[in-house]
C-alpha positions in Angstrom: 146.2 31.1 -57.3 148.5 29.2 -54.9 147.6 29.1 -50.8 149.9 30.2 -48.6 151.4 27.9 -46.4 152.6 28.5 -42.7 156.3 29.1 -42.1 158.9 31.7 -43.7 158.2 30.9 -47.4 154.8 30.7 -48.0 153.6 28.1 -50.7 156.9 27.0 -51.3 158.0 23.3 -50.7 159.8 22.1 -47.4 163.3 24.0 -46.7 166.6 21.5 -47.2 167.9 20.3 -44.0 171.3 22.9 -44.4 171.2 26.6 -45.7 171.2 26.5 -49.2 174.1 28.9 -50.4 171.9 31.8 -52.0 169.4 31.9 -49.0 169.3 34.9 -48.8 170.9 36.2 -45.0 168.6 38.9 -44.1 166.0 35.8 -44.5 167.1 33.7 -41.5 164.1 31.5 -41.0 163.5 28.4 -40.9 167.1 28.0 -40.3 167.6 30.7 -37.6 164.7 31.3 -34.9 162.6 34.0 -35.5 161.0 36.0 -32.7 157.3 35.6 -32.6 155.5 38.5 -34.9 159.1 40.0 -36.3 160.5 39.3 -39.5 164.0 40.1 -40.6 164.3 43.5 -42.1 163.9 44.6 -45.5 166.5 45.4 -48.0 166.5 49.3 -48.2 165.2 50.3 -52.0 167.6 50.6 -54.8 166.8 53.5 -56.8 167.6 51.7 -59.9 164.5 49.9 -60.1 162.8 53.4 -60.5 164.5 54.0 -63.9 163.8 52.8 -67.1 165.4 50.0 -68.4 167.4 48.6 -71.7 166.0 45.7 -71.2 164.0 43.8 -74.7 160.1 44.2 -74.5 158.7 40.5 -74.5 155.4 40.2 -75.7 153.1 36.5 -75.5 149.9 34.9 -74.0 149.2 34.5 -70.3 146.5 32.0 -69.3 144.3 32.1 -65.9 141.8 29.8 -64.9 139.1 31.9 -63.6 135.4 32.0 -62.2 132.8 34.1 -63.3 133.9 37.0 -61.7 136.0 39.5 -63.4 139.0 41.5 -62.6 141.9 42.5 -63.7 144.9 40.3 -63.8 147.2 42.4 -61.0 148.3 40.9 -58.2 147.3 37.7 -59.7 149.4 34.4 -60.2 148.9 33.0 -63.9 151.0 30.5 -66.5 151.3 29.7 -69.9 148.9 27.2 -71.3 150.8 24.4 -70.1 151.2 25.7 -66.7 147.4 26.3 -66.2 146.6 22.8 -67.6 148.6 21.7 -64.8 147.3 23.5 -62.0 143.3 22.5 -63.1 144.4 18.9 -63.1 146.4 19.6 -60.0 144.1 22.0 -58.3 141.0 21.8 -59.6 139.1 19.2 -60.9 139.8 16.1 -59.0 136.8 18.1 -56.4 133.8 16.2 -56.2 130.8 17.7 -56.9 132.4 21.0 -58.7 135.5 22.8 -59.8 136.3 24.6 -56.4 140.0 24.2 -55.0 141.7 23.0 -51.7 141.7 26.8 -50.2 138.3 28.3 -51.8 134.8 27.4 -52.5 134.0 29.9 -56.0 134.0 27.3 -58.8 136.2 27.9 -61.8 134.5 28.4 -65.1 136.8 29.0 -67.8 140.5 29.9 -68.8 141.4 32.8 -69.9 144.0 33.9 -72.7 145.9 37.6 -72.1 148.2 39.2 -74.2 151.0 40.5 -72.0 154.1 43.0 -73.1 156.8 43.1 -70.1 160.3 44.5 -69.9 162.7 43.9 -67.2 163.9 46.5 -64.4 167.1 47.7 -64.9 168.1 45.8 -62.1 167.0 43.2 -63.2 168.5 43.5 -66.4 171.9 44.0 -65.3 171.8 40.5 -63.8 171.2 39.2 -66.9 167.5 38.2 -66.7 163.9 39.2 -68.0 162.3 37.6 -65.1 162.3 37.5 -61.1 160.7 35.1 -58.9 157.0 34.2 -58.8 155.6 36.1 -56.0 152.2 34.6 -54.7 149.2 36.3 -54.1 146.7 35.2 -52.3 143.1 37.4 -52.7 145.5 40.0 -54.6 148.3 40.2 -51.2 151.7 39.4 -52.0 152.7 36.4 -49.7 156.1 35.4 -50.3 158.7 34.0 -50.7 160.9 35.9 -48.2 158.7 38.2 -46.9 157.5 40.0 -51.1 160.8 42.2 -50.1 162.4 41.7 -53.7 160.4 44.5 -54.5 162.3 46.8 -52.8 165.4 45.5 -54.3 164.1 44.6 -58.1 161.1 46.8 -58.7 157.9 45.0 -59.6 159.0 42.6 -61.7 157.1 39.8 -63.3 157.9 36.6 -61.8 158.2 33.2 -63.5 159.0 29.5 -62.3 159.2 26.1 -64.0 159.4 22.4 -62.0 162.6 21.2 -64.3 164.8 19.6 -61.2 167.7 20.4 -63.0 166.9 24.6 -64.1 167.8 27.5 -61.6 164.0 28.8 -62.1 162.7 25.7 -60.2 161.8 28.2 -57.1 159.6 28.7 -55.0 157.1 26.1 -55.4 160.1 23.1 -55.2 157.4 20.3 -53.9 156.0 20.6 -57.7 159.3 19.4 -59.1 159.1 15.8 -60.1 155.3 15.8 -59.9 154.5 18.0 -62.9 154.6 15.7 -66.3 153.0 18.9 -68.6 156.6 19.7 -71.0 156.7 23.0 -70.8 155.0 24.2 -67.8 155.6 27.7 -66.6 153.7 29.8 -63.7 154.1 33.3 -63.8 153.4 36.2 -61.3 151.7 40.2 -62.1 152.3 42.6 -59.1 149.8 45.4 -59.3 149.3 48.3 -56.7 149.4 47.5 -52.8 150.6 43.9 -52.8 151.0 44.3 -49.5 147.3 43.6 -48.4 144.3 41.8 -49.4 141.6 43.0 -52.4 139.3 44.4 -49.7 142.3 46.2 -47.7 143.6 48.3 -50.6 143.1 51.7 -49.5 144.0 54.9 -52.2 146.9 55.9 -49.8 148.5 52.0 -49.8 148.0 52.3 -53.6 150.1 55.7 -53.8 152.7 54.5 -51.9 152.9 51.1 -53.7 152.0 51.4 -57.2 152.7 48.5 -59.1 153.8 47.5 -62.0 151.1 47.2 -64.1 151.3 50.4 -67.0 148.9 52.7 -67.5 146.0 51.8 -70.7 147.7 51.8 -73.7 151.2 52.5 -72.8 154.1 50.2 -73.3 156.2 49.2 -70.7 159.6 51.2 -70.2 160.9 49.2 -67.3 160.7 51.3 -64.4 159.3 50.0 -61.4 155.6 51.5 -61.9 155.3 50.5 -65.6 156.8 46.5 -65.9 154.2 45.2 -68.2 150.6 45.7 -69.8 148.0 43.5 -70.9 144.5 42.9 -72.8 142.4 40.2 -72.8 142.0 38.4 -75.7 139.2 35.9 -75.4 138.4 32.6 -73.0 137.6 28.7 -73.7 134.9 28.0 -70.9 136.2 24.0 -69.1 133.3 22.6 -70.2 134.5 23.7 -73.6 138.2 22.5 -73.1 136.5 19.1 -72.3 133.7 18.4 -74.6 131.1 18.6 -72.1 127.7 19.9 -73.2 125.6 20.3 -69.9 127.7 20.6 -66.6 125.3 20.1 -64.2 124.1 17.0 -65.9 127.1 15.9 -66.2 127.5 15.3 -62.3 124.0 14.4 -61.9 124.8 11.7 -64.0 127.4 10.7 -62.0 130.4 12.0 -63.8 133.5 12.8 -62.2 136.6 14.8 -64.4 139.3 13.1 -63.0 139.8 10.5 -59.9 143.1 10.6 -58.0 143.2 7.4 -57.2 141.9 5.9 -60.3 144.0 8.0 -62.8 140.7 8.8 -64.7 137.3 10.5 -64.8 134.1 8.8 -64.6 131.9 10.0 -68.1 135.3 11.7 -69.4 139.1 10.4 -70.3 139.7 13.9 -71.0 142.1 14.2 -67.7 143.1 10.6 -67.4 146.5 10.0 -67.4 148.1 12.7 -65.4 151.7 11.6 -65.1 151.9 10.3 -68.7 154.2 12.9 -70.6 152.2 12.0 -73.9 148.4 12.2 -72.6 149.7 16.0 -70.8 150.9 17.2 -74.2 147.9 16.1 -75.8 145.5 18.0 -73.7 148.5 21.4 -74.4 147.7 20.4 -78.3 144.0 20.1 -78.0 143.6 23.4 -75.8 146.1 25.3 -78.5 143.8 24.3 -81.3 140.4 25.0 -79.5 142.2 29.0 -79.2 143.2 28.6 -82.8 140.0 27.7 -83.9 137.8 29.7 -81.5 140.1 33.1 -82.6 142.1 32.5 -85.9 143.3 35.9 -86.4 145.2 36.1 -83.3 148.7 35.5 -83.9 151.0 32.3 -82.4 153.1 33.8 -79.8 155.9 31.2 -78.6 156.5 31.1 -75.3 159.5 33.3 -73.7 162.2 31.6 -72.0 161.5 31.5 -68.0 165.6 33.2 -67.2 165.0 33.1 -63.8 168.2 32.0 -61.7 167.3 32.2 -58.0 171.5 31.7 -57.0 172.5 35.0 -59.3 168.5 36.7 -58.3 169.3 36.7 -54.4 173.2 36.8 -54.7 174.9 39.2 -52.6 171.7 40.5 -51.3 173.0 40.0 -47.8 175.4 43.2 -48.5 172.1 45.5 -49.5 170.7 45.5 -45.5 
C-alpha cells in the first residue's frame, strides 16, 4: 500500500534535523553514517513475544482498496474506512486515465470490508498498548521503519498510525500530518509469514522460520507471536459504486476525470471535490458507511478501536535489548 522511499525509514516523512529522544540507538541512520550495504544490528528476540498474552481481543472492520486480484490480507497495509478514503483521494484517483497509483500500474477496482479479531503480544501488552507501529509492505515484504526489526522485540503485532500532530501514534508516515482532513483516519498494518521478502521470494523454508502472525482458520487469537489476529471477508463496494458511476470506461471517454489536484474537483463528478474541507471528507466517511449498511444490513456496527500506539514508550529503552 505505501512505496518505500530511499534512506533508513522507508515511507516515512523526512528525519528532524536533531535525534529525536526515542530514536531508537541501535537505528543510527540518517543521523550517524552508515557503511554502504550494512545496517545496524537487530535486537536479539525476547522470548515473551512467543507466549500468550492477557491482553483484550479487539474485534472491528478493516478496509483495503484492492484490484481485481485476490489474496489474502497478510503482509498487507490496510485502514479503517476513513483511512482508505484518504489514501484513494491521496493515492489514487487524481491518475488520469485510470485508478493506478504513483508506484504501480494494476488499477484499483473496489474496497474491501474485513472483519478482523487481534490481541496484543504480551510484550506489547505490558507496555500498555494493543497496537505497534505500522510496518509497510511493499508486494507483501516488510520495509520499515527501522529495518521491520520490532519483530524480534514485539512479536508480530498489528500496527496502526493516525496523522493527529499532536498523538504519539503519528509515526511513521509524519509527512501525512497536516495534510490528512478525513476525522478519524487510521492506517493499519497485518504481518503474515516471511515479511522479510517479496510475494514471489517466499520460499516454505522462509515461511517456517518466520511465521507470522496471522492465526490459523477459525481460531482466535491468543497473543503469541504466530497467532496476533484473524480475519474474514465480509463483502466489497466496487469505486464506481462508492461514486455513483454507472459505466467506467465511458466515464473517461467522456472526458471525466474523479478528482483534479489542482482544481480541487473532478470533471463529470463532485464526489471527491473538496479534499481539505473537514466537512466534504466526513461526508464521503457517511456516504461509504451507509452504501455498507445498505449493501449488507445484517452485519453489525463495529466502532472503531482506539489507535494506542505511543512510538516514545514503543521504542523506549530498546537501546539496552542489543
Amino acid at each position: 500500500l505505501y512505496p518505500p522511499t530511499p534512506g533508513a525509514v522507508p515511507a516515512a516523512g523526512p528525519a528532524p534535523a536533531a535525534r529525536p529522544a526515542w530514536w531508537p540507538s541501535w537505528w543510527p541512520a540518517p543521523y550517524a553514517p552508515t557503511a554502504p550495504g550494512t545496517s545496524p544490528p537487530a535486537p536479539p528476540p525476547n522470548p515473551a513475544r512467543l507466549q500468550p498474552s492477557n491482553a483484550k481481543l479487539l474485534t472491528f472492520y478493516m478496509y483495503r482498496v484492492q484490484s481485481d486480484e485476490n489474496y489474502p490480507p497478510e503482509n498487507q497495509n490496510m485502514g479503517n474506512l476513513a483511512g482508505m478514503l484518504w489514501y484513494l483521494h491521496n493515492e489514487i484517483v487524481w491518475h488520469k486515465g485510470g485508478r493506478h497509483g504513483t508506484f504501480f500500474a494494476v488499477p484499483k477496482t473496489r474496497l474491501e470490508r474485513w472483519k478482523v479479531s487481534m490481541r496484543a503480544t504480551k510484550p506489547l501488552a505490558d507496555k500498555g498498548m494493543n497496537f505497534g507501529v505500522v510496518n509497510t509492505f511493499d508486494s507483501g515484504q516488510c520495509t520499515g521503519p527501522f529495518g521491520c526489526k520490532n519483530f524480534a522485540l514485539y512479536g508480530n503485532t498489528v500496527g496502526c498510525e493516525s496523522w493527529d500532530p499532536n498523538a504519539p501514534n503519528n509515526f511513521p508516515h509524519g509527512q501525512w500530518v497536516g495534510a490528512n482532513h478525513y476525522p478519524g483516519a487510521v492506517w493499519y498494518s497485518l504481518p503474515g509469514a516471511c515479511p522479510s521478502q517479496r510475494v514471489a521470494s517466499k520460499s516454505a523454508s522462509c515461511k517456517a522460520a518466520q511465521p507470522g502472525g496471522a492465526c490459523p482458520a477459525g481460531v482466535t487469537p491468543d497473543g503469541a507471536s504466530t497467532c496476533t489476529y484473524s480475519y474474514t471477508k465480509m463483502g466489497e463496494l466496487s469505486i464506481d459504486e462508492l461514486e455513483g458511476i454507472s459505466n467506467y470506461a465511458d466515464f473517461l471517454a467522456q472526458g471525466g476525470q474523479e478528482y483534479d489536484q489542482l482544481t480541487d474537483k473532478g470533471v463529470g463528478t463532485s464526489f471527491w471535490n473538496l479534499k481539505n474541507s473537514t466537512q466534504a471528507c466526513q461526508s464521503r466517511i457517511d456516504h461509504a458507511k451507509a452504501m455498507f449498511a445498505k449493501k449488507f444490513p445484517s452485519q453489525p456496527d463495529l466502532p472503531d478501536p482506539t489507535c494506542d500506539f505511543n512510538k516514545y514508550v514503543f521504542y523506549e529503552s530498546t537501546q539496552d535489548k542489543v
